[in-house]
N, C-alpha and C positions, 0 to 999 in steps of 0.2 A: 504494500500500500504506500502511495507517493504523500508528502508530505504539503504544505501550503510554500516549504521553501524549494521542494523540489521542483514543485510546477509554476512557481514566481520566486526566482533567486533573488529578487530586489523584496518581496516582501518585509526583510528588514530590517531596510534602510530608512524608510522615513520614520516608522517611531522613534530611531535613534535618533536622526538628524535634529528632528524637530525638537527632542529631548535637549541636547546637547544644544540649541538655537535657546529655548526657552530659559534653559535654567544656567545660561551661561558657561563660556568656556572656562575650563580650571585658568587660576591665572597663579604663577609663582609671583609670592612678594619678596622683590629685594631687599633689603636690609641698607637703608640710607639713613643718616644721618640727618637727626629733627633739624629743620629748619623753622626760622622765628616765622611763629605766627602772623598772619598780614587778616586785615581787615575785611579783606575778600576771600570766601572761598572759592573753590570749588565746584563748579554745576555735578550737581550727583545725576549720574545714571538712572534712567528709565527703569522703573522694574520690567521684566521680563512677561513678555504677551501670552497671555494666557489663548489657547487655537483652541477652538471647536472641533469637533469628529470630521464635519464637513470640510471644516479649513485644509486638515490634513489629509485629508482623502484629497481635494482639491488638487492640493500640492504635490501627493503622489500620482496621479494622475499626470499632472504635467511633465515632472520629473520623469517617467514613464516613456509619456508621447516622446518627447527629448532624445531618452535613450535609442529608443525604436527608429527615429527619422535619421542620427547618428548611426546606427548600425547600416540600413538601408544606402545612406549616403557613402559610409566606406565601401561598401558592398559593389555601389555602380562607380564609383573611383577604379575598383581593384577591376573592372568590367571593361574598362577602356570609358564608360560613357559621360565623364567628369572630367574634363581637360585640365589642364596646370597641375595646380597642388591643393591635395585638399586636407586641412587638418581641422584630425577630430574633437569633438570637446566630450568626448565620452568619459565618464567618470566625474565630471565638473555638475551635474546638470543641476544641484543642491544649490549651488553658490547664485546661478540666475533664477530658482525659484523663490529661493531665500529674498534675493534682494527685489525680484517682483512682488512678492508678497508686503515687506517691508513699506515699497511705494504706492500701491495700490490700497488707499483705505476700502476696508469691505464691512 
Protein backbone atom coordinates (compact mmCIF):
# COMPACT_ATOMS: atom_id res chain seq x y z
CA UNK A 1 0.00 0.00 0.00
CA UNK A 2 1.59 3.58 -1.31
CA UNK A 3 1.73 6.14 1.08
CA UNK A 4 0.38 10.01 0.64
CA UNK A 5 4.30 10.65 0.34
CA UNK A 6 4.70 8.07 -2.13
CA UNK A 7 2.18 9.32 -4.47
CA UNK A 8 2.95 13.32 -3.72
CA UNK A 9 6.60 13.46 -2.60
CA UNK A 10 6.10 17.40 -2.09
CA UNK A 11 3.22 16.53 0.33
CA UNK A 12 5.73 17.72 2.89
CA UNK A 13 6.92 20.46 2.07
CA UNK A 14 4.55 23.05 2.65
CA UNK A 15 3.60 22.23 6.24
CA UNK A 16 7.03 22.76 6.99
CA UNK A 17 7.64 25.74 4.82
CA UNK A 18 4.82 27.53 6.20
CA UNK A 19 5.86 26.27 9.69
CA UNK A 20 9.38 27.56 9.53
CA UNK A 21 7.76 31.10 7.56
CA UNK A 22 5.25 31.52 10.51
CA UNK A 23 7.19 30.90 13.55
CA UNK A 24 10.33 32.29 12.28
CA UNK A 25 13.78 31.22 11.26
CA UNK A 26 16.09 30.04 14.29
CA UNK A 27 18.21 33.00 14.58
CA UNK A 28 21.97 32.68 16.55
CA UNK A 29 22.56 35.65 18.84
CA UNK A 30 25.90 37.08 18.90
CA UNK A 31 27.30 38.09 21.81
CA UNK A 32 28.11 42.14 21.47
CA UNK A 33 28.97 44.20 23.63
CA UNK A 34 25.81 46.70 25.42
CA UNK A 35 25.89 49.76 23.95
CA UNK A 36 24.53 53.02 25.67
CA UNK A 37 21.02 53.26 25.44
CA UNK A 38 19.66 56.04 22.98
CA UNK A 39 16.29 57.44 23.17
CA UNK A 40 15.13 55.78 20.03
CA UNK A 41 14.50 52.24 19.74
CA UNK A 42 14.09 49.83 17.63
CA UNK A 43 10.99 49.16 15.33
CA UNK A 44 10.00 45.45 16.78
CA UNK A 45 9.00 42.98 14.29
CA UNK A 46 5.72 41.89 13.04
CA UNK A 47 4.55 38.90 14.87
CA UNK A 48 4.39 36.07 12.71
CA UNK A 49 0.97 35.56 10.34
CA UNK A 50 -1.05 33.23 11.40
CA UNK A 51 -2.57 31.00 7.54
CA UNK A 52 -5.70 29.50 7.39
CA UNK A 53 -6.11 25.60 5.95
CA UNK A 54 -7.03 27.55 2.70
CA UNK A 55 -4.19 29.93 2.66
CA UNK A 56 -1.87 26.97 2.79
CA UNK A 57 -3.44 24.78 0.45
CA UNK A 58 -3.54 27.93 -1.73
CA UNK A 59 0.19 28.07 -1.47
CA UNK A 60 0.60 24.56 -2.11
CA UNK A 61 -1.08 24.41 -4.82
CA UNK A 62 0.91 27.10 -6.51
CA UNK A 63 4.10 25.94 -5.31
CA UNK A 64 2.93 22.64 -7.18
CA UNK A 65 1.67 24.22 -10.52
CA UNK A 66 5.56 25.94 -10.39
CA UNK A 67 7.08 22.77 -9.93
CA UNK A 68 5.18 20.90 -12.74
CA UNK A 69 5.60 23.95 -15.42
CA UNK A 70 9.55 23.70 -14.26
CA UNK A 71 9.62 20.05 -14.95
CA UNK A 72 7.76 20.28 -18.31
CA UNK A 73 9.89 23.27 -19.29
CA UNK A 74 13.23 21.28 -18.76
CA UNK A 75 11.77 18.55 -20.33
CA UNK A 76 11.13 20.45 -23.87
CA UNK A 77 14.63 22.34 -23.38
CA UNK A 78 16.33 18.66 -23.19
CA UNK A 79 13.74 18.01 -26.59
CA UNK A 80 15.43 20.45 -28.61
CA UNK A 81 12.14 22.78 -28.53
CA UNK A 82 13.48 25.79 -26.10
CA UNK A 83 16.37 27.47 -27.94
CA UNK A 84 19.23 29.40 -25.92
CA UNK A 85 19.58 28.53 -22.25
CA UNK A 86 17.16 27.73 -20.01
CA UNK A 87 17.58 27.77 -16.23
CA UNK A 88 15.44 26.02 -13.93
CA UNK A 89 14.01 27.52 -10.62
CA UNK A 90 13.17 24.10 -9.48
CA UNK A 91 13.59 23.76 -5.97
CA UNK A 92 13.05 27.65 -5.24
CA UNK A 93 9.24 27.63 -5.83
CA UNK A 94 8.77 28.57 -1.62
CA UNK A 95 10.66 31.62 -1.99
CA UNK A 96 8.13 33.34 -4.93
CA UNK A 97 5.01 31.88 -3.16
CA UNK A 98 6.23 33.18 0.06
CA UNK A 99 6.95 36.55 -1.09
CA UNK A 100 3.57 36.56 -3.29
CA UNK A 101 1.70 35.74 -0.54
CA UNK A 102 3.53 38.39 1.80
CA UNK A 103 2.36 41.19 -1.03
CA UNK A 104 -0.81 40.18 -1.98
CA UNK A 105 -3.23 41.15 1.02
CA UNK A 106 -6.19 38.36 1.02
Amino acid sequence: MFSQWAIDPLSWLLPQVLNFVSKGAPVAKAKTAKKPSSSKSAPKTPAPKDFSKEQELDAYRDMLMIRRFEEKAGQLYGMGFIGGFCHLYIGQEAVVTGMQAALIRR
